[in-house]
C-alpha positions in Angstrom: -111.9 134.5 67.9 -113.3 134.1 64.4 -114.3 130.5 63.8 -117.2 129.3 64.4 -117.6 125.5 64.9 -119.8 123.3 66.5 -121.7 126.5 68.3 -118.6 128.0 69.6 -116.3 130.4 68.7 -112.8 129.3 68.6 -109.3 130.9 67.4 -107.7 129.6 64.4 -105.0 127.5 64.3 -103.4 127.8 60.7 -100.3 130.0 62.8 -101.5 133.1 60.0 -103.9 136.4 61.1 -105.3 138.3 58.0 -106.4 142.3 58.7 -110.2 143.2 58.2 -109.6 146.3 56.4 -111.8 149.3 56.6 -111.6 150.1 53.1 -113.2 153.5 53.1 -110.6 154.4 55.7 -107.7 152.2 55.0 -108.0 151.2 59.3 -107.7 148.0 60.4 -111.6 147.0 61.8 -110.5 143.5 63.3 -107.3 140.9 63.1 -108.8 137.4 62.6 -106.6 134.3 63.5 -107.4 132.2 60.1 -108.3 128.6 60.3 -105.9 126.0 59.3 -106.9 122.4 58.0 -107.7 121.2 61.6 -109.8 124.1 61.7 -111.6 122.5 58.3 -111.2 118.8 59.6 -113.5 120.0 62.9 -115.9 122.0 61.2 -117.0 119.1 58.7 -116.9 116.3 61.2 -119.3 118.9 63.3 -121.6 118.9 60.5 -121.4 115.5 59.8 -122.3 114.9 63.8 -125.4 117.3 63.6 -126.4 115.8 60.4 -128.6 113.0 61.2 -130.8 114.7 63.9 -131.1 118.0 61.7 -132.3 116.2 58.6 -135.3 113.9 60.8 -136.0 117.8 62.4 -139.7 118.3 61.2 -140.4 121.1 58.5 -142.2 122.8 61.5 -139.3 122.9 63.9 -137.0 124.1 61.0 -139.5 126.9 60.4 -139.7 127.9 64.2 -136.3 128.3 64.7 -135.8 130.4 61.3 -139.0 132.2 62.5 -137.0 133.1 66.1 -134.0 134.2 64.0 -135.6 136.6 61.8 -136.6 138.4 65.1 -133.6 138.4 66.3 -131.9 140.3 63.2 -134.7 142.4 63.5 -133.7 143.3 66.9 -130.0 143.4 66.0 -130.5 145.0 62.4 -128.5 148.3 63.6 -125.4 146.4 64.8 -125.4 144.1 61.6 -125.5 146.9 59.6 -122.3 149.0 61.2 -120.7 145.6 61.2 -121.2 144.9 57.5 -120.0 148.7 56.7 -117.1 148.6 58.5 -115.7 145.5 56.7 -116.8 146.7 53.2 -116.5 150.6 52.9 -120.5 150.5 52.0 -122.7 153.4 53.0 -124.2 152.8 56.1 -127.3 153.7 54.3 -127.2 150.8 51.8 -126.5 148.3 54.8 -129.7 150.1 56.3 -132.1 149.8 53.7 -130.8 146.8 51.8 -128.0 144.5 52.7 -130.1 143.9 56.3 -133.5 144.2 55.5 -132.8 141.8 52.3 -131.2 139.3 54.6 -134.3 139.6 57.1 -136.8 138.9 54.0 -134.9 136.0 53.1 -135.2 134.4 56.7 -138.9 135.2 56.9 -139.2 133.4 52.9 -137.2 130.5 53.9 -139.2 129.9 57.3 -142.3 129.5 55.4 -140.6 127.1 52.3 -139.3 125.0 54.7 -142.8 124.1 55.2 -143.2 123.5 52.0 -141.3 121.2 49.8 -143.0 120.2 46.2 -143.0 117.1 44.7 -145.2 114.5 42.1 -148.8 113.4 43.2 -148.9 109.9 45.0 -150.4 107.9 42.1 -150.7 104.4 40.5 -149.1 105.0 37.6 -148.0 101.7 36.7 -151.6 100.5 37.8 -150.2 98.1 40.5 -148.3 99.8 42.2 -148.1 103.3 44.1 -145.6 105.4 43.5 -144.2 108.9 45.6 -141.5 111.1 45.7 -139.2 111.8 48.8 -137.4 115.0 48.7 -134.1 114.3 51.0 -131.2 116.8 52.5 -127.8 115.8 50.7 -125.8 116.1 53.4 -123.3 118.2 54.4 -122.7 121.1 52.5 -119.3 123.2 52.0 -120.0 126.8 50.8 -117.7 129.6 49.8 -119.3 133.1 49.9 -118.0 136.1 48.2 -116.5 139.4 49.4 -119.0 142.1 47.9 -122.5 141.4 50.2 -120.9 139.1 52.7 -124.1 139.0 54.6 -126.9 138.3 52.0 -124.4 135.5 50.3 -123.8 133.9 54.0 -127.7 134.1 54.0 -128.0 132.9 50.4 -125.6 129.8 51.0 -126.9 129.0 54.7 -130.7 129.3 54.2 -131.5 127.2 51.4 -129.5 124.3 52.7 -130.8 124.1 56.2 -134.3 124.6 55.7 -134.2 121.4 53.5 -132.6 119.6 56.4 -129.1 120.1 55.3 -125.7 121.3 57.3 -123.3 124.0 56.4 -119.7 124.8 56.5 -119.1 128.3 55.3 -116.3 129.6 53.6 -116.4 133.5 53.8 -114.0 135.8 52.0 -111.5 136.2 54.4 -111.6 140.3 53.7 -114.9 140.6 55.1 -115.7 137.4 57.3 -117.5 139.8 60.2 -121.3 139.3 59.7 -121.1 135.7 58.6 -119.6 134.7 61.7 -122.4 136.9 64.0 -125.0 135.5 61.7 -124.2 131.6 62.7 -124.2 133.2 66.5 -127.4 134.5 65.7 -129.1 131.0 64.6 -127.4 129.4 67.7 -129.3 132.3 70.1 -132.7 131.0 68.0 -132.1 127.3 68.4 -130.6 125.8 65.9 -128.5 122.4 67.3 -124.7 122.6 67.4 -122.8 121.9 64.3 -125.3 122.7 61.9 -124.2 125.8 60.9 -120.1 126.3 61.1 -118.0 129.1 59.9 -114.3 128.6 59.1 -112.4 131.7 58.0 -109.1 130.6 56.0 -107.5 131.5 53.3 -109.4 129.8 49.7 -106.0 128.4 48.4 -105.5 126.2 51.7 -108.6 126.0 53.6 -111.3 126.8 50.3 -109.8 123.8 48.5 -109.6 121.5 50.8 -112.6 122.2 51.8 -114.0 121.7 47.5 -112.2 117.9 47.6 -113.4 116.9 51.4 -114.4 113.2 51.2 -117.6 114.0 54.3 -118.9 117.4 52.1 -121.9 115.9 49.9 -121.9 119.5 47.6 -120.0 122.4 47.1 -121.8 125.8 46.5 -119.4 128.5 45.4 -120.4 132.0 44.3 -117.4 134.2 42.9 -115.7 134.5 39.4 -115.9 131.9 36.9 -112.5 131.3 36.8 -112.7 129.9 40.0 -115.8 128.3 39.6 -114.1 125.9 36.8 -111.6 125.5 39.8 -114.7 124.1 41.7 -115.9 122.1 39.0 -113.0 120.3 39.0 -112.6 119.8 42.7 -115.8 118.5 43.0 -115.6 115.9 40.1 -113.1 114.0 41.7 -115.7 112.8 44.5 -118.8 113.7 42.3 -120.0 116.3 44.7 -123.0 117.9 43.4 -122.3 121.8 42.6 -124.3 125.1 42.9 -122.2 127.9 41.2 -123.0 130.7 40.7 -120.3 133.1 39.0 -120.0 135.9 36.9 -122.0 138.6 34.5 -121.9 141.4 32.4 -125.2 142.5 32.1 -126.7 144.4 29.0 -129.0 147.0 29.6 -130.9 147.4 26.5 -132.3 150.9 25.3 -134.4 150.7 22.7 -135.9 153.7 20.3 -139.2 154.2 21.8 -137.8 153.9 25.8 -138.9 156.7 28.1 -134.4 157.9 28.2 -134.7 159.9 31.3 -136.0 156.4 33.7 -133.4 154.7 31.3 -130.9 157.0 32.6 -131.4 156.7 36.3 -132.1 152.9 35.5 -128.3 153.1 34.1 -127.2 154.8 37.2 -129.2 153.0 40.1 -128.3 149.6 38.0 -124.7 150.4 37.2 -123.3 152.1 40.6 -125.2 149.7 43.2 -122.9 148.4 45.9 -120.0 151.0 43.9 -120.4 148.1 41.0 -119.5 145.3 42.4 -122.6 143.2 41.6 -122.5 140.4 39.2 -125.9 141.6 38.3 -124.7 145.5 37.7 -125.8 146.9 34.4 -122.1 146.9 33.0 -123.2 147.2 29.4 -125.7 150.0 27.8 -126.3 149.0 24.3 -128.5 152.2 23.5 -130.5 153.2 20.0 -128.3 155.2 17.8 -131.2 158.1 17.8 -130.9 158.2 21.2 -127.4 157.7 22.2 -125.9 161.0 22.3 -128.4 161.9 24.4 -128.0 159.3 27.0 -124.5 159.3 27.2 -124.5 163.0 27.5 -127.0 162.5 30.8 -125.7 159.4 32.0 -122.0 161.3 32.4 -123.9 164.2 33.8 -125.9 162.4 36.4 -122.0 160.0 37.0 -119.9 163.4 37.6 -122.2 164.2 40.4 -122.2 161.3 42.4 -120.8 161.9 45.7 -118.8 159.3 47.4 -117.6 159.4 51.0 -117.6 158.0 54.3 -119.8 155.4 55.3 -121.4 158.0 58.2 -121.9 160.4 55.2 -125.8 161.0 55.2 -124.9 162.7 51.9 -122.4 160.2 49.7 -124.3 158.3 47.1 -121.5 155.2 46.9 -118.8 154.3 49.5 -115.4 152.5 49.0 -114.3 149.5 46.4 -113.9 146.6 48.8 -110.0 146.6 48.7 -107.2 148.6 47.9 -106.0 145.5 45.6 -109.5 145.3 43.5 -109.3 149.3 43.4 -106.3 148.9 41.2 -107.6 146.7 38.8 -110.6 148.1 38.5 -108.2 151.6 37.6 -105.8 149.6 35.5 -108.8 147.9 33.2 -109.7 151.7 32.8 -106.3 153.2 32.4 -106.4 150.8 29.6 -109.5 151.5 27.8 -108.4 155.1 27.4 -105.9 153.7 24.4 -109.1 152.6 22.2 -111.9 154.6 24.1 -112.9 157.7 25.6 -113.8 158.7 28.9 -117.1 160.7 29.6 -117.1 160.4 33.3 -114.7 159.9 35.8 -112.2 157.3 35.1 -110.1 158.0 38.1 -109.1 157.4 42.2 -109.2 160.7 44.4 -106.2 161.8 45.5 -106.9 164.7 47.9 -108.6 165.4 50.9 -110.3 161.9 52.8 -111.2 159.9 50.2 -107.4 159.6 48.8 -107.1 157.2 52.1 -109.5 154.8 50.7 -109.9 152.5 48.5 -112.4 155.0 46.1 -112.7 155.5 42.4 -115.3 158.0 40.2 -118.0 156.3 38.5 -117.1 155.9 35.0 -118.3 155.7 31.9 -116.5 154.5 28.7 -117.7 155.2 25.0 -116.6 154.9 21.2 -114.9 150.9 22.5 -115.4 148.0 20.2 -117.9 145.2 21.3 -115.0 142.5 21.4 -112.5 145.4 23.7 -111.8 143.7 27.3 -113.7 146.8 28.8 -116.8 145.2 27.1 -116.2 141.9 26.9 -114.1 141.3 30.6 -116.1 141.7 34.1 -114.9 145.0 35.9 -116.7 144.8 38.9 -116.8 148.4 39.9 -118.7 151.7 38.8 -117.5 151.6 34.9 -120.5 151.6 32.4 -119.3 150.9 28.7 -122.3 152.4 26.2 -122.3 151.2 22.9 -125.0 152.2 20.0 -127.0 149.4 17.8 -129.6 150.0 15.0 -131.8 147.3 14.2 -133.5 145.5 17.2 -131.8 142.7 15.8 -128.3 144.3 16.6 -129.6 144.9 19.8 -130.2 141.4 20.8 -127.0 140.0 19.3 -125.0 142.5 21.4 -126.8 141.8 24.7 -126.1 138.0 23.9 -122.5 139.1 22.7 -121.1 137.3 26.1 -119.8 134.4 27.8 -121.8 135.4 30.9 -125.7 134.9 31.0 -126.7 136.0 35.0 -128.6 139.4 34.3 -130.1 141.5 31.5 -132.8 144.9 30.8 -134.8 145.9 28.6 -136.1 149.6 28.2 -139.0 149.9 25.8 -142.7 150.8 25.8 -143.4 148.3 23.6 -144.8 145.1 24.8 -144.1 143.0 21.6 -140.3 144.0 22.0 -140.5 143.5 25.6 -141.8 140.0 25.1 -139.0 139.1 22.8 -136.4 140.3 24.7 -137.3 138.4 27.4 -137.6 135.7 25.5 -134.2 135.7 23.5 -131.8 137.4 25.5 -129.9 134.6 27.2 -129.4 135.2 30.8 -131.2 134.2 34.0 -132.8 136.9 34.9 -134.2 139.6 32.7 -135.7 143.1 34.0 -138.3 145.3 31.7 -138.2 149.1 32.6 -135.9 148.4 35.6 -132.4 147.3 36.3 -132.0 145.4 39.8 -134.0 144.8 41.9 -134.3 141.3 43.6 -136.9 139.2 45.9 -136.9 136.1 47.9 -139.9 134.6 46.5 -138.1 134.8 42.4 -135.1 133.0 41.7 -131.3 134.5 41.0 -129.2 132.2 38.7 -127.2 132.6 35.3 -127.1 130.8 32.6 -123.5 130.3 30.3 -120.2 130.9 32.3 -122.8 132.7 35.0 -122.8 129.3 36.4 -125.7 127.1 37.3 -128.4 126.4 40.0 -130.7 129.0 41.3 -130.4 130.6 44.6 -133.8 132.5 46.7 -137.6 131.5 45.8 -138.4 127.6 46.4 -136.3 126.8 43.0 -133.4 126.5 45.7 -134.6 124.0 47.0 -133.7 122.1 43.8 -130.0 122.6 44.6 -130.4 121.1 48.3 -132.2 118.1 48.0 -132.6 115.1 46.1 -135.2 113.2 44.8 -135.8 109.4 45.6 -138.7 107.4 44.1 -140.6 105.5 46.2 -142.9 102.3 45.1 -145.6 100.2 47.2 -146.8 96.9 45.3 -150.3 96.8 46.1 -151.4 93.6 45.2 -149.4 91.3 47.4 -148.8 88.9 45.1 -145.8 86.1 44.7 -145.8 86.0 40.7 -145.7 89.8 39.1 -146.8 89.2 35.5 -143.7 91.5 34.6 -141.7 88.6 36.1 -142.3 86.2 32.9 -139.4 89.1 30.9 -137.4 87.4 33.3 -138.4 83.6 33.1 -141.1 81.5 32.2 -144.4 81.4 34.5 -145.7 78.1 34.8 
């Protein structure tokens, strides 16, 4: 049994099972029973039950409980870790060291900002009157979580909302809906009420969209592609749901002249290959100085060729599985079709012998000599391909970083601070890293700009997604006649 409703666990009844894949193996891991629309209907009216009593929940006890759950995935940090491997292809190593220990951070941030919610100075700013603010939960909120780090984005969506006094039904992909289901098991075992946090594992045509247009879901917060996400938008206007989206990238990774090239070059490689590519924050794009191009493509390749993927239980692989067989092929076919107007440097294929030809595998790849407006530049991949293109001027550089319709992630490599400073400040995305290519913490935001969506999701900017603001006014004077009252009528 794979949903999780009300604080139970409970079989689906949409009649359909989906297979949990193993895709570094191509074995089946589980068979889930997938929700149908009762499945849905129960979920929200569980969250709309637990609603009232959650959002009077003081800061404190919201913090305790979070505070109990941390510990707990510290104690089960092994077992979420095989879990979240299984379902993905990842190395267990990268579940290890980052998909758990990332999640655990996030709990720990989130147990001390629910303590903490910002808002304007009581004042008299009118002079006879004092005002306040009153930051409120929204409601009940429907979330639909990716495939690629199906625990941090369970964490991402869930956190956030609850700590402001919110409830959740969660959407996971149904591909890899393991450790968002032990997760809500995991806040029940710390405390949290019934119905707060549900999991419903359907498919997204059926169970996603009904879940978008539900009359009792107050906001919708999607992470995936954008093309879906202007399927959200739409879905949500009809009841004007607030929306959190956030959605694609194609991130630049900009090398200029006077960049140290060998940290560029592992940059390029940490930043391009984590989670085997699919990250919407991946360096996808190396727009490198001419005087130093052949030169980094000539290491990037090198250091690309001898990545070693493998098993999950391989100490020794560097990258694990794509996530399917299906997103394997079209990460091969965008690069089958690149080699018409490109070259290849590095890889640019799936393994066909030995172990890794029954998984869903392909070489880390890296694509030169293609035009700026070719779909292997322009189009997100989401897999190990980096495309490198050369610029001149500073000014070329910056044009081609902004050269998108996606505005989530960016780098710049320089040991200059006056470029630094303007790249920061003019390349268009939501994040921008100087000298490194990645790396992510819960106290900073993460949130594009563009078709990367909008909304921020980590850090206490979150917060601004999950609650609403109400004005509050005392008049102090206690008077009958207001002497604004004579705009109305005459005061005799």
């Amino acid at each position: 049994m794979y949903q999780y409703i009300d604080g139970a666990l409970r079989a689906g009844t949409s009649g359909e099972s989906a297979d949990v894949i193993n895709p570094a193996t191509g074995k089946v891991t589980a068979t889930v029973e997938l929700a149908g629309l009762e499945d849905l209907e129960a979920a929200v009216a569980a969250a709309r039950r637990a609603f009232p009593a959650w959002s009077r929940t003081t800061p404190g006890a919201r913090s305790a409980i979070l505070q109990r759950f941390a510990r707990i995935l510290e104690s089960r940090a092994e077992e979420f870790a095989q879990v979240e491997s299984s379902q993905t292809g990842k190395p267990l190593r990268l579940c290890r060291e980052f998909d758990v220990p990332g999640t655990i951070d996030n709990v720990d941030f989130f147990a001390g900002a629910a303590r903490n919610l910002e808002g304007k100075a009581m004042a008299e700013y009118s002079g006879e009157h004092s005002s306040a603010i009153r930051r409120e939960a929204i409601g009940v909120v429907g979330s639909i979580a990716p495939w690629n780090y199906p625990l941090q984005m369970a964490a991402w969506k869930i956190l956030p909302a609850i700590a402001a006094g919110n409830t959740v039904v969660l959407k996971p992909a149904e591909i890899t809906p393991l450790t968002s289901v032990l997760f809500a098991q995991a806040l029940t075992e710390a405390g949290l009420p019934d119905g707060v946090v549900n999991v419903v594992v359907g498919r997204g045509p059926t169970v996603g969209a009904a879940l978008m247009r539900h009359p009792d879901v107050d906001m919708v917060s999607f992470t995936g592609s954008t093309a879906v996400g202007r399927t959200v938008l739409e879905a949500a206007a009809v009841n004007a749901k607030r929306v959190h989206l956030e959605l694609g990238g194609k991130a630049p990774f900009v090398v200029f002249d006077d960049a140290d090239v060998d940290a560029a070059v592992h940059g390029a490689v940490a930043g391009a290959l984590i989670n085997s590519g699919q990250d919407c924050t991946a360096a996808t794009r190396a727009i490198v100085h001419r005087s130093l191009y052949e030169e980094f493509v000539a290491k990037v390749s090198a250091r690309f060729d001898a990545i070693v993927l493998g098993s999950p239980e391989d100490e020794g692989a560097d990258l694990g599985s794509l996530s399917s067989f299906k997103h394997r092929d079209h990460v091969a076919g965008m690069v089958e079709r690149a080699r018409g107007y490109a070259r290849i440097t590095a890889g640019g294929y799936a393994p066909t012998e030995g172990a890794l030809a029954d998984g869903a595998f392909f070489r880390p790849t890296v694509v030169v000599d293609a035009a700026p407006d070719s779909e292997i530049v322009k189009d997100e991949v989401f897999g190990p391909v980096l495309a490198v293109l050369p610029f001149d001027t500073d000014d070329e550089a910056i044009a081609l970083a902004n050269d998108t319709v996606y505005g989530l992630a960016a780098s710049a490599w320089t040991r200059s601070l006056t470029r630094a400073l303007r790249a920061t400040r003019e390349i268009t995305a939501g994040c921008v890293w100087v000298n490194d290519h990645i790396p992510i913490i819960s106290e900073m935001p993460h949130g594009g700009f563009k078709q990367s969506g909008f909304g921020k999701d980590m850090s206490a900017y979150s917060f601004e997604e999950y609650t609403q603001v109400k004005h509050v006014m005392f008049e102090l004077g206690g008077l009958v006649e207001k002497d604004w009252h004579r705009t109305i009528f005459a005061l005799r």
